[in-house]
C-alpha positions in Angstrom: 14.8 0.4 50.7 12.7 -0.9 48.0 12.0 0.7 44.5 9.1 -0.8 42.7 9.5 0.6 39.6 -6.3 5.4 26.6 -5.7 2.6 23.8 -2.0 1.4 23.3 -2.0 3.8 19.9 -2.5 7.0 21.8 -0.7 6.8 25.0 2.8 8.4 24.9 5.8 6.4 25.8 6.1 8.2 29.1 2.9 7.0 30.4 4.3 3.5 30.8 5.7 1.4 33.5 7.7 -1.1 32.5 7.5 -4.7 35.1 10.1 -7.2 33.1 11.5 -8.3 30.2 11.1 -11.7 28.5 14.6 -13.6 28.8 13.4 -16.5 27.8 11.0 -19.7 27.5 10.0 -22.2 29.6 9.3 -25.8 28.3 7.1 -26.6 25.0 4.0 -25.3 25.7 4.5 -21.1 25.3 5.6 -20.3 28.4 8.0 -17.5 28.8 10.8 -16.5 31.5 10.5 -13.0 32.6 12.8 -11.2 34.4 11.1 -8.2 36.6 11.5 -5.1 37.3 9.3 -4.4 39.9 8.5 -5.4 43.7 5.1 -6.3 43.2 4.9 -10.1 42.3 0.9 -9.8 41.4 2.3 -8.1 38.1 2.9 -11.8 37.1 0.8 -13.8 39.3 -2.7 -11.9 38.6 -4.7 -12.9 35.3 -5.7 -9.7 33.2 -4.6 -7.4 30.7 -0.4 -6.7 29.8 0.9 -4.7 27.3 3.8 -5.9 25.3 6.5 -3.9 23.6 8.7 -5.4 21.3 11.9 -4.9 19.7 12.4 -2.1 17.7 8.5 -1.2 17.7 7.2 2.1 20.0 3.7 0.8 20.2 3.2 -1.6 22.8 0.4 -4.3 22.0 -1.8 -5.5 24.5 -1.5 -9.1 25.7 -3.9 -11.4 28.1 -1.8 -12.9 31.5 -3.4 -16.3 31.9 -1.2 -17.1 35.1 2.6 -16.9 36.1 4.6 -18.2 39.2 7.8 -17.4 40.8 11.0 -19.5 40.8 12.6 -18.1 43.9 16.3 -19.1 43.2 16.1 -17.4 40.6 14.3 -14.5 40.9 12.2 -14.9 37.8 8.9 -15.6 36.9 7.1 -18.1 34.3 4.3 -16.6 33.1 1.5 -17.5 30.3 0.2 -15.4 27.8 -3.1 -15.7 26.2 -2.8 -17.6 22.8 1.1 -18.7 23.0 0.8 -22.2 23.3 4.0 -23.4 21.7 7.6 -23.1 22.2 8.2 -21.0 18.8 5.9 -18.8 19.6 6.8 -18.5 22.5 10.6 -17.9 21.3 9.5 -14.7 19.1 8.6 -13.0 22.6 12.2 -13.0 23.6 13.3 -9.7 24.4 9.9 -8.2 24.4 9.4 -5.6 27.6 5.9 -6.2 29.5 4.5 -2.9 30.4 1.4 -1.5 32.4 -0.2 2.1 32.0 1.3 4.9 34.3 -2.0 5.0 36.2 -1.8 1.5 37.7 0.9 2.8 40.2 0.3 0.7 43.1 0.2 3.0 46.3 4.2 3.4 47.8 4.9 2.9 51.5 7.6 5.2 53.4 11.2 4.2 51.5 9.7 2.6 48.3 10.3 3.8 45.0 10.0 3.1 41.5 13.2 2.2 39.3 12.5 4.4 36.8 12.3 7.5 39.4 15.6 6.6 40.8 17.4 6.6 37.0 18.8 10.4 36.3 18.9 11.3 39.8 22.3 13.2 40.7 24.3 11.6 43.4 25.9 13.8 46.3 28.3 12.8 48.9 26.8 14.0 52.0 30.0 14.6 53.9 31.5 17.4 51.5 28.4 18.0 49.3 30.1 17.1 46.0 28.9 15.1 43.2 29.3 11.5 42.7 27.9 10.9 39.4 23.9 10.1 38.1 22.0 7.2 38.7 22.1 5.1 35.9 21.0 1.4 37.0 19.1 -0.2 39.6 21.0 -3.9 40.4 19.8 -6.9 42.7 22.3 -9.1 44.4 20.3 -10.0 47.7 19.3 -6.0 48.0 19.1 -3.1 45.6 22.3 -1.8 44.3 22.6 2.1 43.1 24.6 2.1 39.5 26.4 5.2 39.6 28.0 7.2 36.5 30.8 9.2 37.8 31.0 12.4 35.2 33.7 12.2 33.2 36.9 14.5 34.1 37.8 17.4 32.1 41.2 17.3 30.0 43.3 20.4 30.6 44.3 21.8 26.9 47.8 22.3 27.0 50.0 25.3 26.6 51.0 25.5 23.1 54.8 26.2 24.1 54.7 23.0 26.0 53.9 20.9 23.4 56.9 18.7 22.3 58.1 18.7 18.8 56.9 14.8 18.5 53.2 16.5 18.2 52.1 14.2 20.7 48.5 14.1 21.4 47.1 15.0 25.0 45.7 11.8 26.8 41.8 10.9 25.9 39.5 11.0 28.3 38.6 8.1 30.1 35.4 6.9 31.1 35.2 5.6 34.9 33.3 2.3 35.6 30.2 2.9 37.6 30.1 3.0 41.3 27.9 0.8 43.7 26.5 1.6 45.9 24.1 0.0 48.5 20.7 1.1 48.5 19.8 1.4 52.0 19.0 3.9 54.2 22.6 3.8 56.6 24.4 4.6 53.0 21.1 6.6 51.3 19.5 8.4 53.9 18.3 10.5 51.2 15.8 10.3 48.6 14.9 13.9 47.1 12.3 13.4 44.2 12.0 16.8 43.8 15.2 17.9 43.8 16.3 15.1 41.3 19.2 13.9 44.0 20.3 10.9 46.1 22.4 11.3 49.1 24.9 9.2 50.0 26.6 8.8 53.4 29.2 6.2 52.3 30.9 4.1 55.4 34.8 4.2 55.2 36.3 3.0 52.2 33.4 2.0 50.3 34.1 4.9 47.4 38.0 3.9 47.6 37.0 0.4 47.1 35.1 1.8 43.7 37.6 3.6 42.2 
């Protein structure tokens, strides 16, 4: 499966997309390493207008793509920005998230998605109907990988009467790491938007091998 995940001063936060962040520069003369988060490489390879959001600021600002290419081995792109022609200014860009408006949704085929639709949605194991946890994180490691929160357990409150004289404290709970899970359709067959769930038909072992 794939997921794909007005003037800047008016449009609320929700009607972005976000396409990569800026990890870094490239050379001396202002380029910038971007790490996407999106399936459509002409985010970064077609000149015209990006919107940049920076640290710490709510407002994203727009920005002019001049060009950007892909290095393949490492799955990030070096792009250049209109009027960053040095390293240093370059360098103030890091950590800045490139965004687009909600309305330049490329169209979806069958099984694509974008990553922010997939974060919140509630994870069921399709074999007894019970909850895994909440999408959390979309990761890529040769193909998309579901981050999944398990909830955390309850802790039983003990009976008074059993509590020792030492006044030792119950156990805290304990977070569980996240589960991964392969996002493909064998293990996700599937994808309910409107239900705000994920099904997962995990092969043998591979929740065991989680926990």
């Amino acid at each position: 499966m794939k997921q794909k995940p007005s003037t800047p001063k008016t449009r609320p936060s929700d009607e972005w997309i976000e396409i990569g962040k800026i990890i870094g520069v490239q050379g001396l003369n202002g380029e910038v390493r971007v790490y996407p988060s999106t399936d459509f490489p002409e985010r970064f390879e077609e000149p015209g207008q990006r919107w940049l959001k920076y640290p710490n600021q709510s407002t994203p600002q727009p920005v002019e793509l001049v060009q950007g290419r892909l290095i393949e081995n490492k799955g990030i792109f070096i792009v250049q920005l209109a009027e960053v022609t040095d390293r240093n200014q370059a360098e103030a860009l890091r950590g800045c998230v490139m965004l687009v408006p909600e309305g330049d949704r490329p169209h979806l085929e069958e099984d694509e998605y974008y990553i922010q639709d997939l974060i919140g949605l509630v994870a069921i194991d399709q074999r007894t109907g019970e909850e895994i946890g909440t999408v959390v994180e979309i990761l890529t490691a040769g193909h998309d990988i579901l981050a999944i929160k398990p909830p955390v357990p309850a802790v039983e409150t003990p009976d008074i009467s059993e509590i020792s004289e030492t006044l030792e404290t119950p156990s805290k709970r304990k977070s569980k790491p996240n589960i991964l899970i392969p996002f493909v359709k064998e293990i996700v067959p599937i994808v309910d938007m409107a239900a705000g769930r994920v099904e997962i038909n995990p092969p043998p072992g591979l929740l065991e091998v989680n926990n």
